[in-house]
PyMOL Python script that loads the backbone (N, CA, C, O; Angstrom):
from pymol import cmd

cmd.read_pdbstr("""\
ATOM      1  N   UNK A   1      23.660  -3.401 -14.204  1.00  0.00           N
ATOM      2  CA  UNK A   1      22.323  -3.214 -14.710  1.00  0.00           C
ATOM      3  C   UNK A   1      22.376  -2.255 -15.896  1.00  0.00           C
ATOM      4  O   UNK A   1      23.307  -1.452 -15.958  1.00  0.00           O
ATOM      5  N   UNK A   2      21.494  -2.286 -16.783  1.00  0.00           N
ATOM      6  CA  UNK A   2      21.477  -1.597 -18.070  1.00  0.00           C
ATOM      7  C   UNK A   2      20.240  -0.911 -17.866  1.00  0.00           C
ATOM      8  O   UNK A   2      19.252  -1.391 -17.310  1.00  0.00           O
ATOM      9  N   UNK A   3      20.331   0.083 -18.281  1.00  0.00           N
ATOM     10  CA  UNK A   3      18.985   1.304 -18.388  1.00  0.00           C
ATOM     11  C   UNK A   3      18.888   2.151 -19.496  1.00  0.00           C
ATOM     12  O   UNK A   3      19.761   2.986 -19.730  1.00  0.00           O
ATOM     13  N   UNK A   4      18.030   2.024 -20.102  1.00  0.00           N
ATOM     14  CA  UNK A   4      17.608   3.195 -21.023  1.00  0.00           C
ATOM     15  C   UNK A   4      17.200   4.430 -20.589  1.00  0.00           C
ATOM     16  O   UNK A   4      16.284   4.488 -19.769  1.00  0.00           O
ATOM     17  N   UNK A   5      17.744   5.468 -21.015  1.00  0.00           N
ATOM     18  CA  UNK A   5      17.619   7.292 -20.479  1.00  0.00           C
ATOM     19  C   UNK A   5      17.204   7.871 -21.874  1.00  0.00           C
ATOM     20  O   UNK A   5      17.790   7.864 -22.957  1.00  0.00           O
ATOM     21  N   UNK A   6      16.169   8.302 -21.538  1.00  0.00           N
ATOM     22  CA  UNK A   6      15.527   9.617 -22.881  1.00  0.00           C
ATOM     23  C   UNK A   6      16.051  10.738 -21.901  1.00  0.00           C
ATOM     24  O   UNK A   6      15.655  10.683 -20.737  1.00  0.00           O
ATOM     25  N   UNK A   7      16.864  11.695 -22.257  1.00  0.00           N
ATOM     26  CA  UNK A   7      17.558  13.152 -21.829  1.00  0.00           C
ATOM     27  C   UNK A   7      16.852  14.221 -22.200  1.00  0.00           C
ATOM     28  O   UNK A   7      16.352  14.220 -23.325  1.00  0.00           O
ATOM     29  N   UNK A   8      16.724  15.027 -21.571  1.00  0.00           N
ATOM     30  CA  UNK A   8      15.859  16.354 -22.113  1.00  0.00           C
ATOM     31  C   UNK A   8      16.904  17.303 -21.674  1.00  0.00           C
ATOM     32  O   UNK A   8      16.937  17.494 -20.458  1.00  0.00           O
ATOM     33  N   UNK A   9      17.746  17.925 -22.381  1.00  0.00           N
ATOM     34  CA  UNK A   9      18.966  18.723 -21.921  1.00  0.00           C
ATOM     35  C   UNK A   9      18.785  20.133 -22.002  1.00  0.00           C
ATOM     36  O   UNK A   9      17.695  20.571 -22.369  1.00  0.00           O
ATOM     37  N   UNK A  10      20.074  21.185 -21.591  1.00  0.00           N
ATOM     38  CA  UNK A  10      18.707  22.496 -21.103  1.00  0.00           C
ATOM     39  C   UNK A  10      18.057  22.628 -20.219  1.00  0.00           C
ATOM     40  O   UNK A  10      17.383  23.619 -19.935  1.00  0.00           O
ATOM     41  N   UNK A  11      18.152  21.743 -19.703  1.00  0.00           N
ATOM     42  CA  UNK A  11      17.095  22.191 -18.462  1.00  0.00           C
ATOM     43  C   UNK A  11      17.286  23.070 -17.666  1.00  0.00           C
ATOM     44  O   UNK A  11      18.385  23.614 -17.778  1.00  0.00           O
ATOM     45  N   UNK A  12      16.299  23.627 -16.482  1.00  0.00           N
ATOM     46  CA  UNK A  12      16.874  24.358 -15.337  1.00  0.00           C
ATOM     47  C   UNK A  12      17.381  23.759 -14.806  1.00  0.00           C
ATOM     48  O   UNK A  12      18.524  24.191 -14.657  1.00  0.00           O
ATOM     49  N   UNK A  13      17.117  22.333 -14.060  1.00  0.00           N
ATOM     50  CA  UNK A  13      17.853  21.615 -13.445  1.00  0.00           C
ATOM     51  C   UNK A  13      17.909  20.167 -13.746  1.00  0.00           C
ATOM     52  O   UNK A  13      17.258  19.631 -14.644  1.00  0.00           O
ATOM     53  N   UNK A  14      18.791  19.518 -12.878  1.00  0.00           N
ATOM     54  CA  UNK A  14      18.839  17.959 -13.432  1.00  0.00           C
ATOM     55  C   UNK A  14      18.022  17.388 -12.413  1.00  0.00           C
ATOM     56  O   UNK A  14      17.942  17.888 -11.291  1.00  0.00           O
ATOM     57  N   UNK A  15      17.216  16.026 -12.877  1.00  0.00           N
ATOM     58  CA  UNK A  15      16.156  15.810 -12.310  1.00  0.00           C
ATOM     59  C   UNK A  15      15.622  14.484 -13.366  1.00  0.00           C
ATOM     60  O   UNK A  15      15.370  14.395 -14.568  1.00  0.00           O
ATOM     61  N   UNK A  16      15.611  13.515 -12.160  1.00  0.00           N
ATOM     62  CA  UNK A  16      14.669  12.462 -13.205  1.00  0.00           C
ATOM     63  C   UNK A  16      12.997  12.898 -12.922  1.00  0.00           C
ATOM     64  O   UNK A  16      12.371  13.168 -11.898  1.00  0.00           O
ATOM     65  N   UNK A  17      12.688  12.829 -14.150  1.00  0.00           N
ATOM     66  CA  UNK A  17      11.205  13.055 -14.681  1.00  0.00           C
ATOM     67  C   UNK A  17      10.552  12.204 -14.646  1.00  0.00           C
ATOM     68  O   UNK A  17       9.583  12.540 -13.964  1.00  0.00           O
ATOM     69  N   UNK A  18      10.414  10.913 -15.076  1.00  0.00           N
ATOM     70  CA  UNK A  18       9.487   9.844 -14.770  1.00  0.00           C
ATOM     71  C   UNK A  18      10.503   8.551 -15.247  1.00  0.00           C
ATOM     72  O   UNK A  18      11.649   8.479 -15.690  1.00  0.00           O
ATOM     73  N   UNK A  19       9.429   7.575 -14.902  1.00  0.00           N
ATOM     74  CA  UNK A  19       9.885   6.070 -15.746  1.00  0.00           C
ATOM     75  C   UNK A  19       8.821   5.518 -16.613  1.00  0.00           C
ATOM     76  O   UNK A  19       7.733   5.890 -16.174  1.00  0.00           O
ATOM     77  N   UNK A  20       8.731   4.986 -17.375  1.00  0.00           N
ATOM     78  CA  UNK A  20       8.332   4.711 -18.680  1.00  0.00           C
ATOM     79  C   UNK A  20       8.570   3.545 -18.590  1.00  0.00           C
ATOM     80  O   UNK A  20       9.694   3.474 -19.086  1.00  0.00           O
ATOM     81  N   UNK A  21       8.156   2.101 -18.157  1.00  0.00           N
ATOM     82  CA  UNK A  21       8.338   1.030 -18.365  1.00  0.00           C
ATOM     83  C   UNK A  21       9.762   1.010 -17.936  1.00  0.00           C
ATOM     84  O   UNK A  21      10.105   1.448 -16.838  1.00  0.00           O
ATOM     85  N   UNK A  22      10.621   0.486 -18.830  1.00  0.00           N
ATOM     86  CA  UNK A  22      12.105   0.438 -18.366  1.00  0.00           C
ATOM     87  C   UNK A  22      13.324   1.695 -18.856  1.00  0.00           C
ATOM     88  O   UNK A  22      14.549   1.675 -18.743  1.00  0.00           O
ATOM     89  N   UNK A  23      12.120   3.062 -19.602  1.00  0.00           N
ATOM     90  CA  UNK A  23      13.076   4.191 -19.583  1.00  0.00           C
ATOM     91  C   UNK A  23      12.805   5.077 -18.631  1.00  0.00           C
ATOM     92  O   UNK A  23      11.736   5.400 -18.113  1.00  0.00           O
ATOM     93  N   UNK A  24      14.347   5.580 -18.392  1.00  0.00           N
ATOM     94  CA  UNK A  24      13.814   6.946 -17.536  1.00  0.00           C
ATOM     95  C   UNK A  24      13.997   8.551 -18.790  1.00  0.00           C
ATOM     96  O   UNK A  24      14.499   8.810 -19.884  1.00  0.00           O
ATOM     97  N   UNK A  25      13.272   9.183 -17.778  1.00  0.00           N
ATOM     98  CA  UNK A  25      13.300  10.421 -18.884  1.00  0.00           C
ATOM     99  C   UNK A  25      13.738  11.362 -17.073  1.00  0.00           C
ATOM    100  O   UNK A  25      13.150  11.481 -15.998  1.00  0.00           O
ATOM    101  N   UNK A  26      15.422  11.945 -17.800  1.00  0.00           N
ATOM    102  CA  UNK A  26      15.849  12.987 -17.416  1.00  0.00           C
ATOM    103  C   UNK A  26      16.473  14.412 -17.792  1.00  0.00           C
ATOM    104  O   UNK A  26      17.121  14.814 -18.759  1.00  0.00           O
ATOM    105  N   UNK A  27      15.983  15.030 -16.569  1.00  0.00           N
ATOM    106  CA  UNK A  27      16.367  16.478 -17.699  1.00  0.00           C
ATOM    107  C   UNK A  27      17.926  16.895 -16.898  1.00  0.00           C
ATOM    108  O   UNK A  27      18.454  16.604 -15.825  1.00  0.00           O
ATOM    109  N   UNK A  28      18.250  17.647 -17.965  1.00  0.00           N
ATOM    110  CA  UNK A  28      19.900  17.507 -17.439  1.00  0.00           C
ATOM    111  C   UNK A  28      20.461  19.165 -18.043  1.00  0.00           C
ATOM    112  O   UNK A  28      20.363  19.459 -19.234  1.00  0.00           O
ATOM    113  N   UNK A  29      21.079  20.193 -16.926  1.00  0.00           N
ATOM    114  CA  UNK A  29      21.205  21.598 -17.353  1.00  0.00           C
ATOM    115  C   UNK A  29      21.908  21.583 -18.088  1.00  0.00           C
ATOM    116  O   UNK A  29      21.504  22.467 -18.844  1.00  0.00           O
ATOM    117  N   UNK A  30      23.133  21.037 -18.667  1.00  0.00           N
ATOM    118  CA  UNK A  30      24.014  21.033 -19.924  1.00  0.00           C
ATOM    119  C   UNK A  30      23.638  21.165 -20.729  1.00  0.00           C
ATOM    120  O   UNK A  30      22.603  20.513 -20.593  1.00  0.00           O
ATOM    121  N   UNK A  31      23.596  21.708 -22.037  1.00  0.00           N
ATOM    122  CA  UNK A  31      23.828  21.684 -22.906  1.00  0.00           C
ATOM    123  C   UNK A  31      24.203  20.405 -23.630  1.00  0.00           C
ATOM    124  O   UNK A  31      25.052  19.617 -23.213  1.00  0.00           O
ATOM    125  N   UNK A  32      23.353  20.228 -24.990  1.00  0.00           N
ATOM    126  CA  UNK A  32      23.831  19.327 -25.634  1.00  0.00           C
ATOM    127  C   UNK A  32      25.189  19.089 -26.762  1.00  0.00           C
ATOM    128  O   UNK A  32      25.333  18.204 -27.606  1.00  0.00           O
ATOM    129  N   UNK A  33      25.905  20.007 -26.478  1.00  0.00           N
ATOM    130  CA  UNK A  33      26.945  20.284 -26.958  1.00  0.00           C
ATOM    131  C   UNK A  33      28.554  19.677 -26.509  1.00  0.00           C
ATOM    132  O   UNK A  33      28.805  19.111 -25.445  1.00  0.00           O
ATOM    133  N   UNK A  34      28.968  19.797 -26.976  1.00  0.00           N
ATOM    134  CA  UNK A  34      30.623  18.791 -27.133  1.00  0.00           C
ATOM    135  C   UNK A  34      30.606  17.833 -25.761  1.00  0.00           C
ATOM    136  O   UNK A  34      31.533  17.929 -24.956  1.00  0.00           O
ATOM    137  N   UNK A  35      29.592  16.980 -25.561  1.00  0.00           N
ATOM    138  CA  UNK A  35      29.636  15.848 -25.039  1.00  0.00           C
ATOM    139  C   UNK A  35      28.638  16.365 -22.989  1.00  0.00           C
ATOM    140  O   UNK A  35      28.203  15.754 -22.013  1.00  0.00           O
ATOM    141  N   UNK A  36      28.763  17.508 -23.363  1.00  0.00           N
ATOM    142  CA  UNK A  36      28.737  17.938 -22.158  1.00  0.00           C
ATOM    143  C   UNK A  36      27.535  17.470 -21.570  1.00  0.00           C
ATOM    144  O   UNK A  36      27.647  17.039 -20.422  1.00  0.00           O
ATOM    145  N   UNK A  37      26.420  17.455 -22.086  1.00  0.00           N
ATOM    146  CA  UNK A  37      25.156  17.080 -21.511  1.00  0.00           C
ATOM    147  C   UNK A  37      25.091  15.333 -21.106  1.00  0.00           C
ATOM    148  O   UNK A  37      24.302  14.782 -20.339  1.00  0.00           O
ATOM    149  N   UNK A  38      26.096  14.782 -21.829  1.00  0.00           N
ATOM    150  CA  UNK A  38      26.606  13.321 -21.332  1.00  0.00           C
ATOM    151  C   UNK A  38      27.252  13.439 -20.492  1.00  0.00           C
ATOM    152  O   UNK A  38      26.858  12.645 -19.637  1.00  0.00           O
ATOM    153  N   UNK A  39      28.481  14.234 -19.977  1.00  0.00           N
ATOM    154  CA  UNK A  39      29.301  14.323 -19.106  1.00  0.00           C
ATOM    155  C   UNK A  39      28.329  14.403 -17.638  1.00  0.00           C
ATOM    156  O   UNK A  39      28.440  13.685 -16.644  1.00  0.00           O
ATOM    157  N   UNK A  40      27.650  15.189 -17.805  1.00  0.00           N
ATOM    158  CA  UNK A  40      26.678  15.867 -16.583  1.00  0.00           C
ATOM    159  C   UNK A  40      25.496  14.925 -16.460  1.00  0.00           C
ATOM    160  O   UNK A  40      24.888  14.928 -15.390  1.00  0.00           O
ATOM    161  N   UNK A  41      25.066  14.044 -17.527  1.00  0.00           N
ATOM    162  CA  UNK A  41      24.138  13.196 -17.070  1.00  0.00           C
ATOM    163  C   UNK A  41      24.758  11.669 -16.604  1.00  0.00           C
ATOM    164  O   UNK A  41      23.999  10.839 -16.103  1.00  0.00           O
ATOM    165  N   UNK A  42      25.843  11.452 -16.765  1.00  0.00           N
ATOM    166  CA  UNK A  42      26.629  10.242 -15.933  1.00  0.00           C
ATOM    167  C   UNK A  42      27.195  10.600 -14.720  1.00  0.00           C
ATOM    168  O   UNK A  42      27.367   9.713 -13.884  1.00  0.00           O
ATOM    169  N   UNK A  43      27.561  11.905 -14.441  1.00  0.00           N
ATOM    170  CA  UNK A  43      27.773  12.506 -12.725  1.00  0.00           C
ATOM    171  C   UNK A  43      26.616  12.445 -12.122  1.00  0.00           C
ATOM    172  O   UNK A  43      26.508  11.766 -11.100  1.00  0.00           O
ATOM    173  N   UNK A  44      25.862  12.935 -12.488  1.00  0.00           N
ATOM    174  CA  UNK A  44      23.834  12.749 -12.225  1.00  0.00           C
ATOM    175  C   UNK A  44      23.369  11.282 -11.960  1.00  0.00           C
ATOM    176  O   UNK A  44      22.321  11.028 -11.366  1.00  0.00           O
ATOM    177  N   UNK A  45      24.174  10.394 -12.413  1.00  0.00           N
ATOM    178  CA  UNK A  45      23.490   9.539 -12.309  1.00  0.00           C
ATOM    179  C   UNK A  45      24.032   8.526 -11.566  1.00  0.00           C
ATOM    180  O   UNK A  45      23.338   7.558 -11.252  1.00  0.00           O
ATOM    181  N   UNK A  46      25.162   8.617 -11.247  1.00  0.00           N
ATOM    182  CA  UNK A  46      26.077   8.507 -10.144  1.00  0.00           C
ATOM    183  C   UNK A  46      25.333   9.110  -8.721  1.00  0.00           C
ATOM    184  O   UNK A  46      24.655   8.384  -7.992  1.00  0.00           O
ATOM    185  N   UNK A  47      25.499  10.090  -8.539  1.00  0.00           N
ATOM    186  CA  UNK A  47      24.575  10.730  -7.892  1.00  0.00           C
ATOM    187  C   UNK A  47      23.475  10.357  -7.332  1.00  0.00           C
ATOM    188  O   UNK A  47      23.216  10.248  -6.134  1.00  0.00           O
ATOM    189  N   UNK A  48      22.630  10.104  -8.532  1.00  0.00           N
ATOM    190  CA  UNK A  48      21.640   9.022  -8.190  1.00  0.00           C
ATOM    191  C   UNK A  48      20.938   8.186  -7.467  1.00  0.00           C
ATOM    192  O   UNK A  48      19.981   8.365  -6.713  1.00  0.00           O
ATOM    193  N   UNK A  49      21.783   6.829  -7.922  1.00  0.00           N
ATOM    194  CA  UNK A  49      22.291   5.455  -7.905  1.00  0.00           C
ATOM    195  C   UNK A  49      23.207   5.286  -6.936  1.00  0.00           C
ATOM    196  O   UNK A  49      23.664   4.177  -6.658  1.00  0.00           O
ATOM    197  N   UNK A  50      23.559   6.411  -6.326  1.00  0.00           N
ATOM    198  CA  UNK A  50      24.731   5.963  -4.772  1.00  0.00           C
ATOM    199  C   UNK A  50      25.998   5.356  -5.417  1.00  0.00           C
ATOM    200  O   UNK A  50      26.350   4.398  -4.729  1.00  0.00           O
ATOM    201  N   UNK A  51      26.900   5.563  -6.578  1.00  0.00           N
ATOM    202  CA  UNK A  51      27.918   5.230  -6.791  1.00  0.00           C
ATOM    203  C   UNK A  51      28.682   5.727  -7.390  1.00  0.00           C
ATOM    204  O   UNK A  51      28.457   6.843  -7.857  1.00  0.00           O
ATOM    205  N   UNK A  52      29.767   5.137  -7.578  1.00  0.00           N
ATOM    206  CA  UNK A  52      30.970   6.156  -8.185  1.00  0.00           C
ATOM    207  C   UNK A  52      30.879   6.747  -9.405  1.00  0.00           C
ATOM    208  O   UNK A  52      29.781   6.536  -9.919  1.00  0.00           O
ATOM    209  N   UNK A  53      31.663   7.452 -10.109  1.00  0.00           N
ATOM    210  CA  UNK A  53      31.340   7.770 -11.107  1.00  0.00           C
ATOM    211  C   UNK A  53      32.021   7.157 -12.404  1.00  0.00           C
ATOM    212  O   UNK A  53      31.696   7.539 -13.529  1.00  0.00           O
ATOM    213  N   UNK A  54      32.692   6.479 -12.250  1.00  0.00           N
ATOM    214  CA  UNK A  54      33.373   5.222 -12.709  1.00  0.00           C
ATOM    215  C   UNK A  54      32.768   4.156 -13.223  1.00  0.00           C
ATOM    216  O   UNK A  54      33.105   3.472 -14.189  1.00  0.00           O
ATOM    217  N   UNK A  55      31.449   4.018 -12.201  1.00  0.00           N
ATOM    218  CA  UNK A  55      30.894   2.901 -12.153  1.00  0.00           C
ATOM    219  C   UNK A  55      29.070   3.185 -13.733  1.00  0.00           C
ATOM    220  O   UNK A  55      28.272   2.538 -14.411  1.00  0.00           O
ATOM    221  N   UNK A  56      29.399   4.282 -13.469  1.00  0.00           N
ATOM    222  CA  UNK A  56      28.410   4.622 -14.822  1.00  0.00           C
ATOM    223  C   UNK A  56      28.580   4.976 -15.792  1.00  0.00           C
ATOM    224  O   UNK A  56      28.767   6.185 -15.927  1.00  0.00           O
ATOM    225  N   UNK A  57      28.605   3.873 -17.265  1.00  0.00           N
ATOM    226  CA  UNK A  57      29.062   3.827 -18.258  1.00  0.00           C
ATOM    227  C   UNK A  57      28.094   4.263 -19.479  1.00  0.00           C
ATOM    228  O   UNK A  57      26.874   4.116 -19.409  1.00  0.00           O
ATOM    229  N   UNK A  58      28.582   4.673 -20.318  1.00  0.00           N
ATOM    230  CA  UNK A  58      27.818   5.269 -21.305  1.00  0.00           C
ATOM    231  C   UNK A  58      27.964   4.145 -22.313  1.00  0.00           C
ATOM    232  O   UNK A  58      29.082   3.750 -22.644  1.00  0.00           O
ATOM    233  N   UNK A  59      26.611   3.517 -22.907  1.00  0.00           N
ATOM    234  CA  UNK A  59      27.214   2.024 -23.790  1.00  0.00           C
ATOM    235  C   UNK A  59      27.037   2.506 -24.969  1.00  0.00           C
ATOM    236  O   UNK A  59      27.882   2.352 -25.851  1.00  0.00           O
ATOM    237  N   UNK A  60      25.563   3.363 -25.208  1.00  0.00           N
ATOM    238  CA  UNK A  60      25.167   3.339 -26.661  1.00  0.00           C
ATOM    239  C   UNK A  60      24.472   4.888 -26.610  1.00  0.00           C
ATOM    240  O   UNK A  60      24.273   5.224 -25.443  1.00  0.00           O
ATOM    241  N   UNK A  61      24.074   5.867 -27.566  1.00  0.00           N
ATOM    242  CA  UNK A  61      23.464   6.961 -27.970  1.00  0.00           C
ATOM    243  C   UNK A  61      24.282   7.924 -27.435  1.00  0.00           C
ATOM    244  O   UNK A  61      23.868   8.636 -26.520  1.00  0.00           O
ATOM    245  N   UNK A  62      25.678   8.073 -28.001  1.00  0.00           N
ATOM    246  CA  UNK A  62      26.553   9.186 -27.747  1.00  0.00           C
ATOM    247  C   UNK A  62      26.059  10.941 -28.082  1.00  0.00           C
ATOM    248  O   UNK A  62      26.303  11.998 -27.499  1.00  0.00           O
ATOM    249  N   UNK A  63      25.268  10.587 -29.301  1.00  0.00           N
ATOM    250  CA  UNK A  63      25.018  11.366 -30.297  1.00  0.00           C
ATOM    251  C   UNK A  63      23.524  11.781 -30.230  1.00  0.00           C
ATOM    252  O   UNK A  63      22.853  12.696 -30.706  1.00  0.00           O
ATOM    253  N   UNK A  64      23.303  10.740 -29.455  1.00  0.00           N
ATOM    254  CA  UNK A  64      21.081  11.064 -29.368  1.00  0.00           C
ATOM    255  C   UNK A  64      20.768  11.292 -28.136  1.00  0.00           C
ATOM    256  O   UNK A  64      21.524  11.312 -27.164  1.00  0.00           O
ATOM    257  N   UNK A  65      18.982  11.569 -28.201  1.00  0.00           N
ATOM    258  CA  UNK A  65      19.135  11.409 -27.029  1.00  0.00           C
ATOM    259  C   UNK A  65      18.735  10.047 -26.182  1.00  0.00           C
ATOM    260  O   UNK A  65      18.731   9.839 -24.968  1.00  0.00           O
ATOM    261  N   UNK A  66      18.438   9.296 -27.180  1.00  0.00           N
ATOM    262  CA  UNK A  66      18.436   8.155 -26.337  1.00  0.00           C
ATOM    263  C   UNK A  66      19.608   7.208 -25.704  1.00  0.00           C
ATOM    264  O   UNK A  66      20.720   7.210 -26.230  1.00  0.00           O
ATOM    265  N   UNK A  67      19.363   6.499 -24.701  1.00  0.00           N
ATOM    266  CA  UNK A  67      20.923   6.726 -24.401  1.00  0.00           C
ATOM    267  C   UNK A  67      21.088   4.929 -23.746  1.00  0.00           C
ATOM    268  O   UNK A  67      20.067   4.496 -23.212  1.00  0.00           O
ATOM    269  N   UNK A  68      21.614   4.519 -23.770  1.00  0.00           N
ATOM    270  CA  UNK A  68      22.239   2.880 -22.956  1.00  0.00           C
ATOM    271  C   UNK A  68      23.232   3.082 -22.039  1.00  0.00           C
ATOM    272  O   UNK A  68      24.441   3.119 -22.264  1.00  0.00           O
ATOM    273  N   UNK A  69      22.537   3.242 -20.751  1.00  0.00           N
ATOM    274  CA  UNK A  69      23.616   3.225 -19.644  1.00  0.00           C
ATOM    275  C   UNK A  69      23.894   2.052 -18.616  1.00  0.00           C
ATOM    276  O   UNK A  69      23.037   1.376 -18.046  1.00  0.00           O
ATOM    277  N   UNK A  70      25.150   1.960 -18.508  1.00  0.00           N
ATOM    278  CA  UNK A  70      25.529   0.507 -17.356  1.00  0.00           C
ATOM    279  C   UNK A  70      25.659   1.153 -16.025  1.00  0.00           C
ATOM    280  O   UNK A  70      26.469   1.976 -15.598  1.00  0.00           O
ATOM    281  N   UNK A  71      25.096   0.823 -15.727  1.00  0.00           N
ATOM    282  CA  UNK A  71      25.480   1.125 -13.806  1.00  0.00           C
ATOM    283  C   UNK A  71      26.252  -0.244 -13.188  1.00  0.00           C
ATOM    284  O   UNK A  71      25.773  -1.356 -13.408  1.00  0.00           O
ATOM    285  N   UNK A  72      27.234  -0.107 -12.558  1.00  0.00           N
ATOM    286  CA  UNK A  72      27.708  -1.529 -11.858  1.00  0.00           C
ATOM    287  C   UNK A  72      28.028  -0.998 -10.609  1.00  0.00           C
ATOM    288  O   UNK A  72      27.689   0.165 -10.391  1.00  0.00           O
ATOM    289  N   UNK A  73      28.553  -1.562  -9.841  1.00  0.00           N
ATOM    290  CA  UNK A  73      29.066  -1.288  -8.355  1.00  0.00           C
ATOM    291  C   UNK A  73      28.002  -1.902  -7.402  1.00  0.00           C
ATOM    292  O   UNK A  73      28.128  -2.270  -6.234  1.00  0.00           O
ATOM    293  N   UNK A  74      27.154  -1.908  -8.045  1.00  0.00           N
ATOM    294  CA  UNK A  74      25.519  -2.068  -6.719  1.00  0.00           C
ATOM    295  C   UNK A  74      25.266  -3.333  -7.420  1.00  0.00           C
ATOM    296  O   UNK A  74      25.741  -3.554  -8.534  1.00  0.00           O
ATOM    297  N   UNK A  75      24.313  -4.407  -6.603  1.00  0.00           N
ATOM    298  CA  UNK A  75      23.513  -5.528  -7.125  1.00  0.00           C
ATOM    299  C   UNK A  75      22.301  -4.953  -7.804  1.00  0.00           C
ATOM    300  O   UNK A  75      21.740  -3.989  -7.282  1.00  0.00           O
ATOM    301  N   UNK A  76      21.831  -5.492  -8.977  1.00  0.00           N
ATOM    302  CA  UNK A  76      20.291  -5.830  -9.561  1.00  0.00           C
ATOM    303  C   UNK A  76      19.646  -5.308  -8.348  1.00  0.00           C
ATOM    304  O   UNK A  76      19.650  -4.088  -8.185  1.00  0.00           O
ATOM    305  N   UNK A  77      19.026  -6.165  -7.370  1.00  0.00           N
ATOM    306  CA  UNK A  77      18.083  -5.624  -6.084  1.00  0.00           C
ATOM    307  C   UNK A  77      18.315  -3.834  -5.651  1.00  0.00           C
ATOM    308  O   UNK A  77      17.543  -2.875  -5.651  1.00  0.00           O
ATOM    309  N   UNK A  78      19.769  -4.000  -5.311  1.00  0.00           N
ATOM    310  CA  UNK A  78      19.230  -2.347  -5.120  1.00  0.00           C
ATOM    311  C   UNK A  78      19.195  -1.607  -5.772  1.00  0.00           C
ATOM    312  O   UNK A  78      18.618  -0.599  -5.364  1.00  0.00           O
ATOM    313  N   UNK A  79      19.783  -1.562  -7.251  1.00  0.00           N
ATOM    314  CA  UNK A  79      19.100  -0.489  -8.245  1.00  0.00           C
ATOM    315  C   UNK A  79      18.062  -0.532  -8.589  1.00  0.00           C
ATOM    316  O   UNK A  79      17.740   0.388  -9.340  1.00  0.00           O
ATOM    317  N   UNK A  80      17.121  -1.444  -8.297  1.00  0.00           N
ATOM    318  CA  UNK A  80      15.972  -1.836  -8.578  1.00  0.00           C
ATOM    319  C   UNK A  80      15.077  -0.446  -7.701  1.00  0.00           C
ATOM    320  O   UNK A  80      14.448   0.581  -7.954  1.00  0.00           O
ATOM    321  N   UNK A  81      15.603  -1.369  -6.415  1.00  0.00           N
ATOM    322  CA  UNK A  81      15.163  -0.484  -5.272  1.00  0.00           C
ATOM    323  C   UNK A  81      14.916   0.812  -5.401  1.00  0.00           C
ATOM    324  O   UNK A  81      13.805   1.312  -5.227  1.00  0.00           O
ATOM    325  N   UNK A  82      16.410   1.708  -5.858  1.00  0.00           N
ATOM    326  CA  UNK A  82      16.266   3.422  -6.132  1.00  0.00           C
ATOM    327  C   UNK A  82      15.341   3.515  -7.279  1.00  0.00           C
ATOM    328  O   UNK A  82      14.399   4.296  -7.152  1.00  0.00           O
ATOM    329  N   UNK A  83      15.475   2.723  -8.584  1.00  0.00           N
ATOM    330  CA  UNK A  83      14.145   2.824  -9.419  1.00  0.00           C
ATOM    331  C   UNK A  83      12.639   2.830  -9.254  1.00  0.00           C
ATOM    332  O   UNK A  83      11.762   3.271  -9.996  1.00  0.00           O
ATOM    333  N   UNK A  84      12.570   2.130  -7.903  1.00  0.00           N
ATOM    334  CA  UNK A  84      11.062   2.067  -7.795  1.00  0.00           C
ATOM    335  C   UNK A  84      10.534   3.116  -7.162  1.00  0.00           C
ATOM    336  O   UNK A  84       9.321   3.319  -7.140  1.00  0.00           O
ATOM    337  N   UNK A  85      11.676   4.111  -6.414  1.00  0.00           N
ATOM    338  CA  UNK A  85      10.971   4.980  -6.293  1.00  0.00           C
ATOM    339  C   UNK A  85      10.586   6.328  -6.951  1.00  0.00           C
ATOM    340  O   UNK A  85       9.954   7.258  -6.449  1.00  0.00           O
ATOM    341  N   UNK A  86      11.120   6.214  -8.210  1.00  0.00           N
ATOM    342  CA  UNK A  86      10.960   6.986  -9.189  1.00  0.00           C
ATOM    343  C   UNK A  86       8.918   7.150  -9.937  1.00  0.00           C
ATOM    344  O   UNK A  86       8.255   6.230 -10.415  1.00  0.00           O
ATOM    345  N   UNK A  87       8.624   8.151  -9.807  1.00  0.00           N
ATOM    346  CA  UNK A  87       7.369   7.576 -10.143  1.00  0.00           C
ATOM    347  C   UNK A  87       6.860   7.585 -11.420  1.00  0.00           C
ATOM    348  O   UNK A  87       5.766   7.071 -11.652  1.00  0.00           O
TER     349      UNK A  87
END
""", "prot")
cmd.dss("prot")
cmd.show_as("cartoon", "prot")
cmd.util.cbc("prot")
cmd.orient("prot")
């Protein structure tokens, strides 16, 4: 599954914030600096999503904060599932 993430980095803590149609907006304590706030928002999101950390790929917005992430390991249905309960 593919997901769009708006990042709000800095934060106190990591934490998805809402969904937006098909983005999520999360805040993530790293720093946006030498990759780190990516590093910590693909463990996060692993985390998540109930899967490895392997399994969450960073496709597109290395550099922004918008971001293209792959999740695999799980079917469509149940990432669906953990998304819906996002409010």
């Amino acid at each position: 599954m593919i997901i769009k993430v708006r990042v709000i980095p800095n934060s106190k803590r990591n934490d998805v914030v809402s969904r937006i149609g098909s983005i999520l907006r999360v805040k993530i304590a790293a720093p946006a600096v030498e990759g780190k706030a990516n590093e910590e928002l693909c463990e996060y999101l692993s985390d998540f999503f109930d899967v490895s950390r392997s399994h969450v790929l960073l496709r597109k917005g290395e550099r922004g904060r918008e971001k293209t992430i792959e999740i695999i390991g799980r079917t469509e249905e149940e990432l669906e599932e953990v998304l819906d309960t996002i409010p």
